[in-house]
GUNU-253744 format. One record per residue (C-alpha): x, y, z; residue in one letter. Coordinates in steps of 0.001 Angstrom, whole numbers, padded with zeros to 6 digits, always signed. Last residue first. Layout:
N
XYZA/...
//
This chain:
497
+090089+036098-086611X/+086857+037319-084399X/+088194+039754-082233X/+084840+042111-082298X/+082886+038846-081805X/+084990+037706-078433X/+083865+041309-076559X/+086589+043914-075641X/+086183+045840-078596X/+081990+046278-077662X/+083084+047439-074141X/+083131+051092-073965X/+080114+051451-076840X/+078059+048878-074749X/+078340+051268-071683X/+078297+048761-068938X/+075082+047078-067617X/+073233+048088-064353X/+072553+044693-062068X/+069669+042010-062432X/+069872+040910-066257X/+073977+040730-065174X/+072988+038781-062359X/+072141+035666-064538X/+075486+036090-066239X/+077785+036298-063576X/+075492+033253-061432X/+076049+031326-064991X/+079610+031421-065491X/+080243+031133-061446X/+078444+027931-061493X/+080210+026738-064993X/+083609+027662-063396X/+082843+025991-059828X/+081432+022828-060997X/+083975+022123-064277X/+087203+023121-061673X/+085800+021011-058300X/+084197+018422-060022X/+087365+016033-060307X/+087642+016678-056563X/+085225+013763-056097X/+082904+014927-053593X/+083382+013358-049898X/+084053+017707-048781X/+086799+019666-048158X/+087382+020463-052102X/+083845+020339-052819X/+082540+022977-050970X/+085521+025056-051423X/+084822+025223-054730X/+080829+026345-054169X/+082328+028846-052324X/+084864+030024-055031X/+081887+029948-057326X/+079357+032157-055910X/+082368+034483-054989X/+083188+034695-058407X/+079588+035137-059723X/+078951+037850-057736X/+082248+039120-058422X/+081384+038926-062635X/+077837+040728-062060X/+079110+043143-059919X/+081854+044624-062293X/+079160+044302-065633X/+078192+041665-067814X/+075676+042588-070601X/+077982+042191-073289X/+078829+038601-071895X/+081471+036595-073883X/+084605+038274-073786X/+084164+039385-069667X/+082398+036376-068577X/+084637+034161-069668X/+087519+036266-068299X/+085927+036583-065138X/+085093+033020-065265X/+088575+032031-064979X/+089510+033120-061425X/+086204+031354-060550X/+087228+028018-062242X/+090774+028022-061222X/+090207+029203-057350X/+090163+025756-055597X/+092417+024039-057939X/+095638+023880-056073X/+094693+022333-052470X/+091909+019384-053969X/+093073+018809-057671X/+096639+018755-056467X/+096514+016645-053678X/+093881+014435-055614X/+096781+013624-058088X/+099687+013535-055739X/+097988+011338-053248X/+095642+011820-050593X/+095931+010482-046766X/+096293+013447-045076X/+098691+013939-041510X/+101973+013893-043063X/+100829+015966-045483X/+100811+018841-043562X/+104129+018869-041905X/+105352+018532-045934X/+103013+021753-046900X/+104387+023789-044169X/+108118+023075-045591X/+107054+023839-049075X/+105344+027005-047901X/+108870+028279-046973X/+110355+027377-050300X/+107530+029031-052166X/+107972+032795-049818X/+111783+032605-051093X/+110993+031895-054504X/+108512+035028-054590X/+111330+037079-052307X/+114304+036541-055045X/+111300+037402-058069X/+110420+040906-055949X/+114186+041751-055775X/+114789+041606-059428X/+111715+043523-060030X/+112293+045932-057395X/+116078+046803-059192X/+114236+046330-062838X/+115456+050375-063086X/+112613+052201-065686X/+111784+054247-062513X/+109097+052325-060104X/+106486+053489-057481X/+103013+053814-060359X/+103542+050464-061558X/+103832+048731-058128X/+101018+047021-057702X/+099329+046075-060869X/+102400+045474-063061X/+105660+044911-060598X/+103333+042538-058614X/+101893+040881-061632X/+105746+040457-063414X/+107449+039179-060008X/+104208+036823-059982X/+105081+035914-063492X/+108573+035456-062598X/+108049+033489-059356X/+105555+030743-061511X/+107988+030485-064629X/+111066+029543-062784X/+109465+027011-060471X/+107520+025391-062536X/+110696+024709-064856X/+112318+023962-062040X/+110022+021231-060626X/+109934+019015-063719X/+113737+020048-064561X/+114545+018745-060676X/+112942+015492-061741X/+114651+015010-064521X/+117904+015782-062815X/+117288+013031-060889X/+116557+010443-063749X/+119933+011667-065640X/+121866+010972-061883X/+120360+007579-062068X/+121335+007166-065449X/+124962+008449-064790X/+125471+005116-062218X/+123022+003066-063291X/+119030+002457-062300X/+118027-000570-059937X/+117225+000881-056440X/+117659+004663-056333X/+115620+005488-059380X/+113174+002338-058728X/+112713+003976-055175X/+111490+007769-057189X/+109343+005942-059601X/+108011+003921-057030X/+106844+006694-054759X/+103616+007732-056217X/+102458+004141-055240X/+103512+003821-051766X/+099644+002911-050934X/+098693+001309-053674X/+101674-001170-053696X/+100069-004167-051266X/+096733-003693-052694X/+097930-004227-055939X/+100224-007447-054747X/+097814-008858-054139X/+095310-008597-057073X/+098316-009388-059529X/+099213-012641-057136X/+102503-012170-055388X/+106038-013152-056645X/+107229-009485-055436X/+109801-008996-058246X/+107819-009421-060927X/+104934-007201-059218X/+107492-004896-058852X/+108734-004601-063053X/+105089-005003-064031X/+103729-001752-062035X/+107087+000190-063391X/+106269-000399-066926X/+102495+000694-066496X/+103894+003716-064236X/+106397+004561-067206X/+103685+004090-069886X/+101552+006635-068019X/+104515+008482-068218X/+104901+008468-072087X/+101453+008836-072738X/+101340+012131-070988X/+104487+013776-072798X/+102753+012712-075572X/+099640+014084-074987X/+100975+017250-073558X/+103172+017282-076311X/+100365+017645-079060X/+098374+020622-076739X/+101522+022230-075923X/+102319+022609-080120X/+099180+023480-080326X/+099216+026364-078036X/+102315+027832-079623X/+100627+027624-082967X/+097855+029951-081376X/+100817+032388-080205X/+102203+032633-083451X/+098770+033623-085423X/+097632+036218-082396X/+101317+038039-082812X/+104633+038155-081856X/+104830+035395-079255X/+105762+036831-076097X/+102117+037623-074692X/+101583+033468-075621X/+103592+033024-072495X/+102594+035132-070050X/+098780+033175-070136X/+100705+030348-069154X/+102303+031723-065799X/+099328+034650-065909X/+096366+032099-065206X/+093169+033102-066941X/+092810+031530-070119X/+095372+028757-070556X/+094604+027768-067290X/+090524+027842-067444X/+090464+025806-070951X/+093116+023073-069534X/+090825+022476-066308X/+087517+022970-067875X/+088805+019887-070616X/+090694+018101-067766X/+087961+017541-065326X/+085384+016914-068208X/+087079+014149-069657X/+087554+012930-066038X/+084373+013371-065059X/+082928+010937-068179X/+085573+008492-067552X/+084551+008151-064263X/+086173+008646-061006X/+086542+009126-057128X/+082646+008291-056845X/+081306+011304-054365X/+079342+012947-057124X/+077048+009080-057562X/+075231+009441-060758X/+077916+007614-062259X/+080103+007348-065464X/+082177+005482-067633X/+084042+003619-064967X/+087218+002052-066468X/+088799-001316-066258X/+092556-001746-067015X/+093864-001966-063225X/+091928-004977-062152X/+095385-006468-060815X/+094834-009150-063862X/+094810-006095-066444X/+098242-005200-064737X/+100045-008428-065913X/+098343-008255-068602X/+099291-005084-069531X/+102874-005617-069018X/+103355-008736-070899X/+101575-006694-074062X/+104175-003615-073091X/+107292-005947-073873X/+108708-008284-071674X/+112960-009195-071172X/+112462-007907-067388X/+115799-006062-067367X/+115859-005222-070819X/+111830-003623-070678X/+112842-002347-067508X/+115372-000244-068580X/+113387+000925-072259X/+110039+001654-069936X/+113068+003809-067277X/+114652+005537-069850X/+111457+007007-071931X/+109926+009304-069087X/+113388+010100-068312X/+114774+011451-071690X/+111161+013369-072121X/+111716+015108-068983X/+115460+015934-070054X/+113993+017676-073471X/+111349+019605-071393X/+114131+020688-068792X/+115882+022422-072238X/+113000+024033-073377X/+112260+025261-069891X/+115864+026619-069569X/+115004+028473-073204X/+111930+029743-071942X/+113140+031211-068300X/+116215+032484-069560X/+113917+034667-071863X/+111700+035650-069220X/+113882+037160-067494X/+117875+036232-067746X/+119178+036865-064128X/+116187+036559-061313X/+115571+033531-063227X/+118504+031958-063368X/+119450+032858-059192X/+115933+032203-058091X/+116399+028495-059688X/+119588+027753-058358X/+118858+029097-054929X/+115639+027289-054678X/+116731+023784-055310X/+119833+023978-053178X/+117715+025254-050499X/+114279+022671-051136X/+117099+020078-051401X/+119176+021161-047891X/+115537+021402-046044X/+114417+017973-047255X/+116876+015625-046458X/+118980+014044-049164X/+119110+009635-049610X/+119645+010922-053390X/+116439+008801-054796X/+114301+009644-051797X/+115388+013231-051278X/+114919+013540-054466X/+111026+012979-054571X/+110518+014572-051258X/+112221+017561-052627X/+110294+017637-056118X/+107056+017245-054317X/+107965+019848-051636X/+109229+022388-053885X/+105872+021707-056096X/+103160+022262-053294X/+105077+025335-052593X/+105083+026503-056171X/+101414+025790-056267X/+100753+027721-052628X/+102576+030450-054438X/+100580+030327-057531X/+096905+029968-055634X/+097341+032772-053357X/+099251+035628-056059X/+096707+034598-058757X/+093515+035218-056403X/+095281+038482-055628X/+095499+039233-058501X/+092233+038450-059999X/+090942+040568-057244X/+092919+043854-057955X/+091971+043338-061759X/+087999+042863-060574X/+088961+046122-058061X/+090688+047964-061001X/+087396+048012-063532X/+085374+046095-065544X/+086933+045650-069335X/+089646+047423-069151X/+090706+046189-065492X/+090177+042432-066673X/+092359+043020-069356X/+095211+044543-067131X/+095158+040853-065071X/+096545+038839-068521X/+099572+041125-067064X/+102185+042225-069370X/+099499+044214-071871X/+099311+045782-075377X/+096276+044042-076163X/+095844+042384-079252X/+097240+039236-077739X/+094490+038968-075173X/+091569+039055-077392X/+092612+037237-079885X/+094097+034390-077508X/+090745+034139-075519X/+087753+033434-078047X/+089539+031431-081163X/+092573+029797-079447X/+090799+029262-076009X/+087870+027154-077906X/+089795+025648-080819X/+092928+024528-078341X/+090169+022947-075594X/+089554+019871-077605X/+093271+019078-078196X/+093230+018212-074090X/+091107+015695-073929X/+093214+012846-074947X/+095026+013635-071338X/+091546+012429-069943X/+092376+008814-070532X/+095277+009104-068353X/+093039+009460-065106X/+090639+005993-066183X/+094002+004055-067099X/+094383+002382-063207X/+093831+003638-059934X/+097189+003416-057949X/+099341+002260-060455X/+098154+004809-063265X/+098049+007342-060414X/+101376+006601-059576X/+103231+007339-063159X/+101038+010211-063356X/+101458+011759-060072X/+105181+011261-060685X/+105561+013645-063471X/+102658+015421-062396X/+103391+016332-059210X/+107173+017288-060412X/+105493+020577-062619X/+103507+020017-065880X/+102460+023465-066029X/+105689+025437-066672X/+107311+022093-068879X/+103831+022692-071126X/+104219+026119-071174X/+107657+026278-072350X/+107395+023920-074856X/+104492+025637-076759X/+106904+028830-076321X/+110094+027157-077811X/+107619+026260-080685X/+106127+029850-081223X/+109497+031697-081692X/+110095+034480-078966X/+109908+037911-080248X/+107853+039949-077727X/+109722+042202-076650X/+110980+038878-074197X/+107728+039253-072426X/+108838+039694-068617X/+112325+041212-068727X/+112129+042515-072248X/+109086+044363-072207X/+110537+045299-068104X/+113349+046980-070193X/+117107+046245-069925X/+117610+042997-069193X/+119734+042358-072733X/+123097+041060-070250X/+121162+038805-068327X/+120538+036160-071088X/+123684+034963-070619X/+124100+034713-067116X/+120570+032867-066613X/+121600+030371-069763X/+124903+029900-067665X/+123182+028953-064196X/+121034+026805-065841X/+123732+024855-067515X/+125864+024535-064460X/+123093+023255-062720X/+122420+020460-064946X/+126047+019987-065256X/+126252+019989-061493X/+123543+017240-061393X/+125499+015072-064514X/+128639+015725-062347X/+126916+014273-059225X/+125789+010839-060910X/+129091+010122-062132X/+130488+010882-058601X/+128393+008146-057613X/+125385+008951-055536X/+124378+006888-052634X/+121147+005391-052349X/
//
């Protein structure tokens, strides 16, 4: 495809716009409160929106789409899943953390059972986020480099200097308002292309899902004995429930957020408000991939079943060839900037909150009140992400996953451990520094069991989180408890709100 010049000024608008927030905001980075949690005055909807444009990142805006046409509706079902976890993280996590006058999630962990559990968690955090931000700069650059006809290397640059330049600028607060404003062009793009090939077809959504109930797309396992099935209902509820409860517990990029809200009450309306446009943000592009399954198998003539297992394998890239085949000059630009926002968003979020960890529990004892390392520590994080995006396209080319078990296999591995810490920390009285690695390294190996192994990765986060829960609190019985005086405000039933 080649762009029109229509298509290029909506990108450099998109840009443009980015840039500008970043400029703006720049001018009240004066304290590292402000730089990384805004003082702490940011209004509880723009943070809902922020965290759910920081987690859902380019691999699921098209994982989604391509799952649905891949595998059919058993992956989507487990969006409806995610309102369950808001009582349990709102009522045991958020009270404890917000009460805290903290940057890094990582300083409770140091509170309640000393530096080397926070210099762990770190570290763990540092790994997994960067490898995430890589695994999105190549998703996002594959992606456009499809629609826009692109190479890789120039898009992962272009990509990476725009959003290291925002972010490095505004803080945190450029970072929530350019997220709010990515979130708004994701929604545009989920809906454009179901409303395009709804005209272009003339068939509604009941057409559709025949057409794709016929393919054998609409059936769902409810469950199976069998750990190495790909999935069931029943996994897949489970998958996303441990997956949602872990991230919005333990992992600083979302964590970060709800430390800007003013207070315990904001920051649980912020999670709501993630939790309700998750679900529609979900429904919308599993909509999109049932749209986009009916618009080729139209145009192929085939049989349903056919022509199925003639799109499986190129499914996660139909959304990005029906964006350079069939949409309109400006549209098509709209659609790409979509999925830049998808990837951006991530982006922007993941290098400042590992600027903000690295500044916090590394260098807190080395810096004046100047955000000079700061600044400098967010420009190498993006730098670092764009080189792991080039390692993670040479090794691709030699897997045969998709987007969805890419993700749940390479960027899940420590999410359930990482997590358990913090579990294990507000629930357990009993639970000492030991107890919680013990459990942690129980978990991470029983992870990386099932990541590299014929198990479903849909049991990797549930597995590994409720292993490590249990090994933590079985060896806290075995190894010398904490001073229950020390840790009793720590514990969920002291923050009880």
């Amino acid at each position: 495809m080649r762009l029109s010049a229509f298509d290029l000024v909506v990108i450099v608008a998109y840009f443009a716009s980015l840039s500008a927030i970043g400029i703006y905001f720049s001018r009240r980075q004066n304290t590292r409160s402000e730089y990384y949690l805004g003082d702490r005055g940011m209004h509880w909807l723009l943070v809902g929106g922020s965290v759910l444009a920081t987690l859902l990142s380019t691999i699921t805006y098209l994982s989604i789409p391509g799952e649905m046409i891949r595998y059919g509706v058993t992956y989507f079902a487990g969006t409806l899943m995610v309102p369950a976890m808001v009582p349990i993280v709102s009522r045991v996590i958020i009270p404890t953390i917000t009460r805290m006058p903290i940057t890094s999630a990582y300083e409770y962990l140091e509170k309640r059972f000393g530096h080397p559990t926070r210099r762990l968690a770190t570290l763990v955090f540092l790994v997994h986020t960067l490898v995430w931000s890589g695994l999105i700069f190549y998703t996002a650059s594959i992606a456009v480099a499809q629609v826009a006809g692109w190479s890789l290397l120039p898009t992962i640059l272009v990509m990476g200097i725009v959003t290291i330049f925002y972010t490095t600028a505004g803080g945190i607060r450029t970072v929530i308002w350019t997220d709010n404003l990515q979130l708004l062009i994701l929604f545009g793009g989920a809906l454009a292309i179901p409303v395009y090939i709804a005209f272009s077809l003339g068939t509604g959504p009941s057409e559709w899902w025949r057409t794709f109930s016929e393919a054998g797309r609409s059936g769902i396992v409810l469950f199976s004995w069998d750990p190495t099935v790909r999935l069931t209902l029943f996994g897949v509820l489970l998958n996303i429930l441990a997956w949602e409860m872990c991230t919005h517990s333990s992992d600083q990029v979302a964590v970060q957020r709800y430390l800007t809200t003013p207070d315990m009450h904001t920051a649980r309306r912020s999670l709501w408000t993630y939790a309700v446009f998750r679900v529609v943000l979900g429904l919308s592009l599993a909509f999109c991939g049932l749209a986009l399954f009916a618009f080729y198998a139209a145009k192929s003539g085939a049989p349903a079943a056919a022509f199925q297992k003639e799109v499986a394998p190129v499914a996660d890239r139909l959304m990005p060839r029906f964006i350079a085949e069939q949409l309109p000059s400006g549209l098509a630009g709209l659609m790409i900037a979509a999925l830049l926002a998808a990837a951006m968003s991530s982006l922007s979020s993941a290098i400042n909150s590992v600027a903000g960890v690295i500044s916090t529990d590394y260098l807190r004892h080395h810096q004046g009140d100047s955000l000079k390392w700061d600044k400098v520590i967010v420009v190498a994080s993006g730098l670092f992400g764009m080189t792991v995006a080039i390692t993670v396209n040479y090794a691709m080319e030699r897997l045969n996953w998709n987007l969805v078990e890419m993700t749940g296999r390479l960027n899940h591995i420590w999410v359930g451990p990482l997590a358990s810490l913090f579990f294990a920390g507000v629930l357990l009285h009993r639970a000492s520094q030991a107890a919680v690695i013990t459990g942690f390294v129980a978990g991470s190996l029983l992870s990386l069991t099932i990541c590299f192994s014929r198990i479903s990765f849909m049991w990797v986060v549930p597995a590994s989180v409720t292993f490590s829960f249990l090994v933590a609190f079985v060896a806290s019985y075995v190894c010398r408890p904490p001073v229950r005086e020390h840790v009793a405000p720590l514990l969920y039933r002291t923050t009880r709100a």
